[in-house]
MMTF fields as JSON, N, C-alpha, C and O atoms, coordinates in Angstrom:
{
  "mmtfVersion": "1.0.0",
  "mmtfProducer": "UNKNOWN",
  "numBonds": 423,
  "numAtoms": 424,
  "numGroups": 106,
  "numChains": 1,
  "numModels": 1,
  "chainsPerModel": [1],
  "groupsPerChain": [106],
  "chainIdList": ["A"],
  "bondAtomList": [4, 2, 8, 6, 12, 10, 16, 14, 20, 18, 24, 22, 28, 26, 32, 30, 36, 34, 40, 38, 44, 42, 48, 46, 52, 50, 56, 54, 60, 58, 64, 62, 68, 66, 72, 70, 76, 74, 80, 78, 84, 82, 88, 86, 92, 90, 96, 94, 100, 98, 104, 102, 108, 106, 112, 110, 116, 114, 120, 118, 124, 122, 128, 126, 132, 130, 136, 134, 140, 138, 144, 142, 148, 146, 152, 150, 156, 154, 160, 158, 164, 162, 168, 166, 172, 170, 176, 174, 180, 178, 184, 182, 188, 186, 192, 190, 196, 194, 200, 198, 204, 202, 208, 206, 212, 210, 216, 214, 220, 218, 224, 222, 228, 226, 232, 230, 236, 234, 240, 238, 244, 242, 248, 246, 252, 250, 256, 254, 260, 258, 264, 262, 268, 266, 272, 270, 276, 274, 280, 278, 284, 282, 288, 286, 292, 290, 296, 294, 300, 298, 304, 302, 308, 306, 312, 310, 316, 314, 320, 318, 324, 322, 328, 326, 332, 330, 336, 334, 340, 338, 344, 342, 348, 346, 352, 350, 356, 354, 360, 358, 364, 362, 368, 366, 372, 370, 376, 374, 380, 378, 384, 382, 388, 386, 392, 390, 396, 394, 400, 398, 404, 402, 408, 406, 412, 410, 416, 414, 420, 418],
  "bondOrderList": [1, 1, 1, 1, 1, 1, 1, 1, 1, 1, 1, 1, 1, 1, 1, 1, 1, 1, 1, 1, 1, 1, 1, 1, 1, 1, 1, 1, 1, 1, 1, 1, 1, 1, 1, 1, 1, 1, 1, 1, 1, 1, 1, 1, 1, 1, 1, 1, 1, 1, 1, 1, 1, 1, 1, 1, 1, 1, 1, 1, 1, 1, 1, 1, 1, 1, 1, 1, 1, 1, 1, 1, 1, 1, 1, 1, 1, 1, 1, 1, 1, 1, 1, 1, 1, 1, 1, 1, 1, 1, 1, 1, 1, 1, 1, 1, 1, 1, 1, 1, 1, 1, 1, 1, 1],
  "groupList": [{"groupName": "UNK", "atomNameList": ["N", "CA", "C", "O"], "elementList": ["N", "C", "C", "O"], "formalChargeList": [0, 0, 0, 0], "bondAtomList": [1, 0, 2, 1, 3, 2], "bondOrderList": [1, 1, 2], "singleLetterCode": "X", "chemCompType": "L-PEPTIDE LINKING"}],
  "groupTypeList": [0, 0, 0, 0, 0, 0, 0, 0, 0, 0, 0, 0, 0, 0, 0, 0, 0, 0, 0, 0, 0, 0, 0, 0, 0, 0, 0, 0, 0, 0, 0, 0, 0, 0, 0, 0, 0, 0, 0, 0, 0, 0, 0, 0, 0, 0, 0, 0, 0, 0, 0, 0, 0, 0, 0, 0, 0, 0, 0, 0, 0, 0, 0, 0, 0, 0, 0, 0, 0, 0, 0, 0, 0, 0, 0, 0, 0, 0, 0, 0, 0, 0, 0, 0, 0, 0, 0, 0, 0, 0, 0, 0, 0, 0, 0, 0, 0, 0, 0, 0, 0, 0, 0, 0, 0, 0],
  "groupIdList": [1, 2, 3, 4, 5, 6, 7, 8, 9, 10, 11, 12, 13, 14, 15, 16, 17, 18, 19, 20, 21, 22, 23, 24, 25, 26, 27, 28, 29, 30, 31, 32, 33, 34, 35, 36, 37, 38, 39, 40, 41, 42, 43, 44, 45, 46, 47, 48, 49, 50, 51, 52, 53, 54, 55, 56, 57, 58, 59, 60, 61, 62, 63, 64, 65, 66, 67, 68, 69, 70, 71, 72, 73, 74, 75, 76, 77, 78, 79, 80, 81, 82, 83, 84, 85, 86, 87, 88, 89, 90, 91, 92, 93, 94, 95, 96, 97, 98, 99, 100, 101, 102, 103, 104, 105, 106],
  "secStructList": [7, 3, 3, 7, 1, 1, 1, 1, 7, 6, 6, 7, 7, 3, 3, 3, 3, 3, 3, 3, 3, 3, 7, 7, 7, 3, 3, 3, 7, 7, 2, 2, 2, 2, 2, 2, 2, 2, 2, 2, 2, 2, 2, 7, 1, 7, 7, 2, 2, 2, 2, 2, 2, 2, 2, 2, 2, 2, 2, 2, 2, 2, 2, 2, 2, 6, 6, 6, 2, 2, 2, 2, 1, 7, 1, 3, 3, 7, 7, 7, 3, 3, 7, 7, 5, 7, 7, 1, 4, 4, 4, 7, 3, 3, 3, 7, 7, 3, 3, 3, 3, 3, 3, 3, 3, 7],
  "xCoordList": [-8.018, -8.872, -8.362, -8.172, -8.133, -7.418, -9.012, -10.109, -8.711, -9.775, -8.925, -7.955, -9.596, -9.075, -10.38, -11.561, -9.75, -10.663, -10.724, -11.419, -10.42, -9.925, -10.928, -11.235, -11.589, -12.409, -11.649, -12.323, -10.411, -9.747, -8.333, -7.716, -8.185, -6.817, -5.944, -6.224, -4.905, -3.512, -3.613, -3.855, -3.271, -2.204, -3.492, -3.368, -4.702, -5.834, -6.789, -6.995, -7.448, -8.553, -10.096, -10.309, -10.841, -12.397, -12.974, -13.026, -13.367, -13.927, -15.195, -15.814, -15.974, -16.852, -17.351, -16.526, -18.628, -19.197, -20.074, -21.19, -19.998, -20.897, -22.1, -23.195, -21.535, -22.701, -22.062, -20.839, -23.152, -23.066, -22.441, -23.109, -21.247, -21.119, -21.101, -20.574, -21.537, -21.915, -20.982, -20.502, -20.447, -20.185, -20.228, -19.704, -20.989, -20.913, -20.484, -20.202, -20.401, -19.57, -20.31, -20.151, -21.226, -21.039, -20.628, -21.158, -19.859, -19.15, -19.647, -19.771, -19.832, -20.475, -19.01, -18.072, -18.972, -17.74, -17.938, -19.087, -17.316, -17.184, -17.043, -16.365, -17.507, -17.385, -15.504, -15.028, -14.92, -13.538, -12.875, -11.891, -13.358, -12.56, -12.949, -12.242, -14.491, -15.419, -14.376, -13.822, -14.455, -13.356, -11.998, -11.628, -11.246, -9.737, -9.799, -8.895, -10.649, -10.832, -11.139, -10.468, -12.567, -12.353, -11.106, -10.732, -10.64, -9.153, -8.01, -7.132, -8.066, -7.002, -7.841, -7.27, -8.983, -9.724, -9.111, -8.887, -8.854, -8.812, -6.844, -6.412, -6.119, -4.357, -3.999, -2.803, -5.0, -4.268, -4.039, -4.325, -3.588, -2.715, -4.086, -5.187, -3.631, -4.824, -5.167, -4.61, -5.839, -6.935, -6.435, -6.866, -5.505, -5.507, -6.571, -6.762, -7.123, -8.319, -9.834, -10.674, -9.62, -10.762, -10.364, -11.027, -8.997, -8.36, -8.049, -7.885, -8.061, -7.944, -9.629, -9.668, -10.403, -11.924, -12.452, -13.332, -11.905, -12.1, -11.376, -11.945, -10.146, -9.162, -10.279, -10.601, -10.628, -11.283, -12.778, -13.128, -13.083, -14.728, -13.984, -13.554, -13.994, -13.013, -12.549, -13.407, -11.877, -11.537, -12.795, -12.713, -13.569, -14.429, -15.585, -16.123, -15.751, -16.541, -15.933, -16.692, -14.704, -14.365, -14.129, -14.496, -13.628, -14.323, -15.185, -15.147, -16.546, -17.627, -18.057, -18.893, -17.33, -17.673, -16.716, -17.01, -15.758, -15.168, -15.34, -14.788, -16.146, -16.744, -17.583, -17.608, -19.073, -20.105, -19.298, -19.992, -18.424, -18.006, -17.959, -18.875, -16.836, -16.391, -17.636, -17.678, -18.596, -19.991, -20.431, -21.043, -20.3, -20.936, -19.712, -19.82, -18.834, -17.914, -17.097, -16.287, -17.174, -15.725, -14.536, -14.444, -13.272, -12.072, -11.302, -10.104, -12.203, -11.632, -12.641, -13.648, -12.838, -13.587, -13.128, -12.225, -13.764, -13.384, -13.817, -14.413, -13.8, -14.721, -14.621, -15.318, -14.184, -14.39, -14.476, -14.011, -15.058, -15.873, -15.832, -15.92, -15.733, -15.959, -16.477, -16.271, -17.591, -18.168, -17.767, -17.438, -17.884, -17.937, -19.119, -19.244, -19.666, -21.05, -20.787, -20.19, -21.418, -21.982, -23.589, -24.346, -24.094, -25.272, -25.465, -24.479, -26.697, -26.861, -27.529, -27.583, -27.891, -28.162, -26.845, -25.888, -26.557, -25.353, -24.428, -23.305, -24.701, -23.578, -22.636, -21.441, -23.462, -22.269, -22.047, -21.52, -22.149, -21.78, -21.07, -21.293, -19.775, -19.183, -20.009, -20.578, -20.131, -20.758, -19.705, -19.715, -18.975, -18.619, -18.941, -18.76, -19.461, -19.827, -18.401, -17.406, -18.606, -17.624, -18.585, -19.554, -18.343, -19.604, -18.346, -17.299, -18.679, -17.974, -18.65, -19.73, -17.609, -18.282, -17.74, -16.566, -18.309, -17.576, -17.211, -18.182, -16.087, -15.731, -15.232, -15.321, -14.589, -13.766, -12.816, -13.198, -11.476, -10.603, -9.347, -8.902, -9.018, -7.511, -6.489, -5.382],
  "yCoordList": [-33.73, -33.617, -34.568, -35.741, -34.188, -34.511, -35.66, -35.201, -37.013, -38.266, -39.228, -39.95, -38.992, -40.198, -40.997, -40.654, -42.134, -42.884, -42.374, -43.103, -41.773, -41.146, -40.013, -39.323, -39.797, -38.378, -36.854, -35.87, -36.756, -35.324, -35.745, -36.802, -34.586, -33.936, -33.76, -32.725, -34.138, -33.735, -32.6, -32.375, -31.799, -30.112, -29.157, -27.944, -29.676, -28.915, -28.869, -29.676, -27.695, -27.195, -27.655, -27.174, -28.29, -28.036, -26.735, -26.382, -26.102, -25.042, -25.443, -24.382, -26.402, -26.199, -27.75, -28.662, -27.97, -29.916, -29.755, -29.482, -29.839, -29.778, -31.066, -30.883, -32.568, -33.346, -34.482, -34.619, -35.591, -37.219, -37.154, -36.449, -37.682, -38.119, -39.752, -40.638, -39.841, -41.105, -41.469, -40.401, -42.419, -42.925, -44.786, -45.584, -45.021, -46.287, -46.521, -45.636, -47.818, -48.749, -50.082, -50.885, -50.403, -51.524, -52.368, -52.088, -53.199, -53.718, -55.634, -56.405, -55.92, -56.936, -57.865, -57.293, -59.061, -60.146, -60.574, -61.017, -60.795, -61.12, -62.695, -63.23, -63.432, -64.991, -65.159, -65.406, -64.935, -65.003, -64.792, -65.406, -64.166, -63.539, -64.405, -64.578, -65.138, -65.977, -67.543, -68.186, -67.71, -69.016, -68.857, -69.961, -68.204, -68.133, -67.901, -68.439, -67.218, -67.607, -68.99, -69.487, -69.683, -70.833, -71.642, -72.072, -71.744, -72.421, -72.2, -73.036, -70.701, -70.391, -71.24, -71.984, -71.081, -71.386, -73.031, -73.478, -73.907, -75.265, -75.07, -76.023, -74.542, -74.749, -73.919, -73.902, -72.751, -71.914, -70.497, -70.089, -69.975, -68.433, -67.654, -68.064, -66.005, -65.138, -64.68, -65.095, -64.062, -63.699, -62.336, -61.383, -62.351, -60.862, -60.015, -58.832, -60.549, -59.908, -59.477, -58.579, -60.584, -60.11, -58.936, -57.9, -59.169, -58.175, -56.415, -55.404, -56.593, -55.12, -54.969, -53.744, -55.196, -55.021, -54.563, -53.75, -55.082, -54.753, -53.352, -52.426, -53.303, -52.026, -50.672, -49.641, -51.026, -50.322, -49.614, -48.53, -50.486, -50.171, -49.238, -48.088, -50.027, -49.162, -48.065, -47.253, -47.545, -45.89, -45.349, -44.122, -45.685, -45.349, -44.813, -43.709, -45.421, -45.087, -44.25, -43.494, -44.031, -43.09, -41.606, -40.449, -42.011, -40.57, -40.109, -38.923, -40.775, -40.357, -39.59, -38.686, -40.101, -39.404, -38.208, -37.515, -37.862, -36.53, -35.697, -34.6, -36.026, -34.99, -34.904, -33.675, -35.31, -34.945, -34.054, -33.12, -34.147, -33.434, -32.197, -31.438, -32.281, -30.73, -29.965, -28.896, -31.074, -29.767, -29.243, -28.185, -29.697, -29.781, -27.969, -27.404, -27.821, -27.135, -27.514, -26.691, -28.761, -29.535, -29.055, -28.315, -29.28, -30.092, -30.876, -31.01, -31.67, -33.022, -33.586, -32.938, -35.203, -36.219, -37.03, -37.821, -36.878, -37.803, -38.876, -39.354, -39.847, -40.87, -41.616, -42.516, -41.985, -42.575, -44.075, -44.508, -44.656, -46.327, -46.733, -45.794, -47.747, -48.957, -49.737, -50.24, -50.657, -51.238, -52.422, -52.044, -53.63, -54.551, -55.632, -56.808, -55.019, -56.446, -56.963, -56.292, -58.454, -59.437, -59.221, -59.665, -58.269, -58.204, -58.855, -58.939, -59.261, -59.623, -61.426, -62.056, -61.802, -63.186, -63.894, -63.52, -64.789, -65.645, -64.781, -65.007, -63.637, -62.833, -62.653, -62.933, -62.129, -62.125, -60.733, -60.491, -59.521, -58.153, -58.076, -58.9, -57.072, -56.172, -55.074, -54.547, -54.57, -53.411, -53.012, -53.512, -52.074, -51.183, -49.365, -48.452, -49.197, -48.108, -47.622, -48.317, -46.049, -44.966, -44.256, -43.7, -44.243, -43.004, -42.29, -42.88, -41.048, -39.986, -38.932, -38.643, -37.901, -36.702, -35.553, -35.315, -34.858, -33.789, -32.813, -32.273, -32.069, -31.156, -30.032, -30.058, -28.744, -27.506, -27.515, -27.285, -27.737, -27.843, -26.725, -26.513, -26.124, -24.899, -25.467, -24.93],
  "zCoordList": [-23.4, -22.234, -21.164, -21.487, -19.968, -18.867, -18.458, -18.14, -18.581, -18.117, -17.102, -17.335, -15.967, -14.756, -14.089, -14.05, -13.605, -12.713, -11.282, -10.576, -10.92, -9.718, -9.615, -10.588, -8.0, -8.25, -8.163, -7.86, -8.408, -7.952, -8.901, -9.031, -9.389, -9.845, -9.182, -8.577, -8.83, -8.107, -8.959, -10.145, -7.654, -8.309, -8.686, -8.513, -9.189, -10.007, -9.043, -8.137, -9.353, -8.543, -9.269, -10.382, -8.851, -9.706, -9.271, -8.093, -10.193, -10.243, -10.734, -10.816, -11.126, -11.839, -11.84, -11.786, -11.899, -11.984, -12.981, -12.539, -14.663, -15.167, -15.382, -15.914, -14.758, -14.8, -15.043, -15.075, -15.275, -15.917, -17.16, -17.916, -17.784, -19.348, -19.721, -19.047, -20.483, -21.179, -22.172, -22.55, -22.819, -24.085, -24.152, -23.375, -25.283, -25.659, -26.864, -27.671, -27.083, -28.211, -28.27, -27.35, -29.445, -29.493, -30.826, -31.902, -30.738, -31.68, -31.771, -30.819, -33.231, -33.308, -33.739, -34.295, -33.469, -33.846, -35.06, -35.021, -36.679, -37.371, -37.543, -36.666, -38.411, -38.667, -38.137, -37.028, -39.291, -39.466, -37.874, -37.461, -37.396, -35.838, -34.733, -33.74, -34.991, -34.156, -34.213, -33.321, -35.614, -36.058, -35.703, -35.303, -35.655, -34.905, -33.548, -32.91, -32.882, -31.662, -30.984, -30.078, -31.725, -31.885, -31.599, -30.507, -32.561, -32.822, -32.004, -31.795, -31.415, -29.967, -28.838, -28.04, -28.859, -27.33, -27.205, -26.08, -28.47, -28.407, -28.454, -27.807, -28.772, -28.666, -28.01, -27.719, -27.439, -26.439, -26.997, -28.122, -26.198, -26.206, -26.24, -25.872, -26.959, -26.863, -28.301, -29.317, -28.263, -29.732, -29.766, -29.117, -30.572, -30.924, -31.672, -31.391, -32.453, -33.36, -32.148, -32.213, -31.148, -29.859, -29.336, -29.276, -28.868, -28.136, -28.661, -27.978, -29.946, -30.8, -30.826, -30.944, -30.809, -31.194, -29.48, -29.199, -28.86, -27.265, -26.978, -26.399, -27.416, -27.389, -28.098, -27.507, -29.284, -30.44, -29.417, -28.95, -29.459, -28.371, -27.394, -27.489, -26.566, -25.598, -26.204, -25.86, -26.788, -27.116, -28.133, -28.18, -28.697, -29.289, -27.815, -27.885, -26.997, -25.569, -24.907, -24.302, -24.742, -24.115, -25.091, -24.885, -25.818, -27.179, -27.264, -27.594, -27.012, -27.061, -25.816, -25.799, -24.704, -23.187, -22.982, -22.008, -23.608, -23.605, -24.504, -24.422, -25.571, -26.493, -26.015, -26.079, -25.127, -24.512, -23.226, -22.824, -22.771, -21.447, -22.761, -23.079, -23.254, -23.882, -24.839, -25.45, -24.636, -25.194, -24.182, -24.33, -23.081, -21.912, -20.867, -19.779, -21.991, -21.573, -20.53, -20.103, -19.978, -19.786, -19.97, -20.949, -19.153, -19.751, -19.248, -19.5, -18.206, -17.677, -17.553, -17.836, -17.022, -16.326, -15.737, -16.007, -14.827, -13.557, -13.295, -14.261, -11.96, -12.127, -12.824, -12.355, -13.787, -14.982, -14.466, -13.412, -15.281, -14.885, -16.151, -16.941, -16.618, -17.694, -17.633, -16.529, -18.552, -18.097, -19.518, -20.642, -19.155, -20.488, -20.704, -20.365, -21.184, -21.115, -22.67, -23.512, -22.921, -24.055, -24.088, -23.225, -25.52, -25.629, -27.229, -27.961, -27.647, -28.835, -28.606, -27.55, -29.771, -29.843, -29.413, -30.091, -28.492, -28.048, -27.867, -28.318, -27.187, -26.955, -28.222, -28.319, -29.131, -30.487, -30.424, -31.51, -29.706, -29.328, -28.507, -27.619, -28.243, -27.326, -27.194, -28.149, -25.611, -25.696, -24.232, -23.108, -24.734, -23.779, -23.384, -24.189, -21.914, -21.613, -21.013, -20.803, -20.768, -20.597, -19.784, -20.301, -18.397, -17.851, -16.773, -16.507, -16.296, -15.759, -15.551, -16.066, -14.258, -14.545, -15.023, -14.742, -15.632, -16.203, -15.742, -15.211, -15.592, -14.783, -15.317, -16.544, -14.757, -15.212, -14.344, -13.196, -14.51, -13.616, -14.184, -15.312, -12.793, -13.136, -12.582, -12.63]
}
């Protein structure tokens, strides 16, 4: 399924606006991942274990917003937006949204 941030297709025509799509993700941080982050935040560099769990959400949200387009009889979305919030007690959640609109494009 053809997904851009952009409202229009080069080359493609919309024929069709079927609506709002949604997808979320939220993903909770593990002890073990909380503690090596820890330990980077104090010698530096980056957290790979944050950074794959951020990646993970992230395509899990946008999966979810192009299978609602293609029920929706979709086969693109446009628009597309991301959002990253910290929800939970002390921000111990990732929550990433995927919103767009769904379209029929030739």
């Amino acid at each position: 399924m053809l997904t851009t941030t952009t409202n229009t297709l080069q080359g493609r025509d919309i024929t069709d606006y079927k609506g709002l799509v949604t997808g979320e993700a939220i993903l909770g941080a593990n002890l073990f991942k909380d503690l090596f982050a820890g330990i980077r935040d104090i010698v530096g560099g980056r957290s790979g274990a944050y950074e794959e769990e951020l990646a993970r959400a992230r395509q899990i949200a946008i999966s979810e917003m192009q299978a609602q387009a293609q029920s929706m009889g979709a086969n693109a979305v446009i628009g597309v937006d991301l959002d990253y919030e910290t929800v939970g007690q002390n921000g111990s959640m990732l929550m990433v949204t995927a919103t767009g609109t769904a379209v029929v494009v030739r």
